[in-house]
C-alpha positions in Angstrom: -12.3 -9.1 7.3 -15.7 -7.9 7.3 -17.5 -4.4 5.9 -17.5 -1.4 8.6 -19.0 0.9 6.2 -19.1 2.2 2.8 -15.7 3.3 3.3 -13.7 1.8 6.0 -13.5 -2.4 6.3 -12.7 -4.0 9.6 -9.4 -6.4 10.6 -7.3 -7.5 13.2 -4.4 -6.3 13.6 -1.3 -7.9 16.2 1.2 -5.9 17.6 4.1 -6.5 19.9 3.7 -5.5 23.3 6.3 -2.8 22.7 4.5 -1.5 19.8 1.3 -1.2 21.4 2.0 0.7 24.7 3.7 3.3 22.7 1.1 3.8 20.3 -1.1 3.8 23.5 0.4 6.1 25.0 0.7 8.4 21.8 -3.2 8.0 21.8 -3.9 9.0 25.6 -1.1 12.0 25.2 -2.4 13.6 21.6 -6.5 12.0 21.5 -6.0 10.6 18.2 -7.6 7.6 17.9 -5.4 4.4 17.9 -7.1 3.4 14.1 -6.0 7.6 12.4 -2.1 6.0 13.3 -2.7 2.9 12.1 -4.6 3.8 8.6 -1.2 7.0 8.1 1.1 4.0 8.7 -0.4 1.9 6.4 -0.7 5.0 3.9 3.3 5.6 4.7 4.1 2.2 3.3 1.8 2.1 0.5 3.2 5.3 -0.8 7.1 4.0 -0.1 5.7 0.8 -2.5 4.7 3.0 -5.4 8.0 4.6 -5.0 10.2 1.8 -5.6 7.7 0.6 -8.4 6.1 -2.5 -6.5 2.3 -1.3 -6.8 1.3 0.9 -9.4 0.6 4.5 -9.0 -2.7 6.0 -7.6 -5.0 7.2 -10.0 -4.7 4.9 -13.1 -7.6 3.3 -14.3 -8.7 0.6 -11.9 -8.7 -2.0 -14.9 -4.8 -1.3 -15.7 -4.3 -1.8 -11.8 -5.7 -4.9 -11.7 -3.7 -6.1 -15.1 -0.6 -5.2 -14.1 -1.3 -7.5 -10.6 -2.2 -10.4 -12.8 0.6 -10.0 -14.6 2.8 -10.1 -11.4 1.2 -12.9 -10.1 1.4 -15.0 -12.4 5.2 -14.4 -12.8 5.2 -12.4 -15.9 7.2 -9.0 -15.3 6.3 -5.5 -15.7 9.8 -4.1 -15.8 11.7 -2.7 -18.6 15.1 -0.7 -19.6 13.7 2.3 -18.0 16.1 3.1 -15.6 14.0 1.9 -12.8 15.4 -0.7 -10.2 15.5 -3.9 -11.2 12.0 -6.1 -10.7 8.8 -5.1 -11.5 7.2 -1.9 -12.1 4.5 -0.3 -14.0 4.5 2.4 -16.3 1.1 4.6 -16.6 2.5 5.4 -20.2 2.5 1.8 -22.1 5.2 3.5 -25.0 7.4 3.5 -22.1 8.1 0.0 -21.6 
């Protein structure tokens, strides 16, 4: 992975031949590059993630983010009697949990 920019970063990605001739084509037919798809699809899953509670939500403080991954990765859990589905979450509001 390497720096692009100030705002984008660079990577492979591999894709069955399926896959890519229909996101080809959707390129050639609407003139939207190949990486807008790619970057909405990625934002697509992302957002499903937060839904279900497996990465925190946008717009906490950085520092909480990157606690609450600790925690997870080093097998502690972040989830609660909150109602939420079974694993781990995070709560933005600490009384919560």
């Amino acid at each position: 992975m390497s720096i692009v920019n100030r705002r984008k970063v660079m990577t492979s990605v591999y894709f069955e031949p399926g896959q890519y001739a229909a996101l080809s084509n959707l390129t050639e037919q609407t003139r939207v590059p190949m990486a807008v798809y790619i970057r909405d699809g990625i934002e697509l899953v992302l957002a499903k993630a937060r839904q279900i509670g497996m990465l925190p939500p946008t717009g906490i403080p950085v520092q909480e983010a990157a606690d609450a991954v600790k925690i997870m990765q080093d097998g502690g859990e972040l989830s609660c009697n909150c109602g939420m589905p079974e694993g781990p979450h995070y709560h933005m509001d600490k009384n919560k949990a």
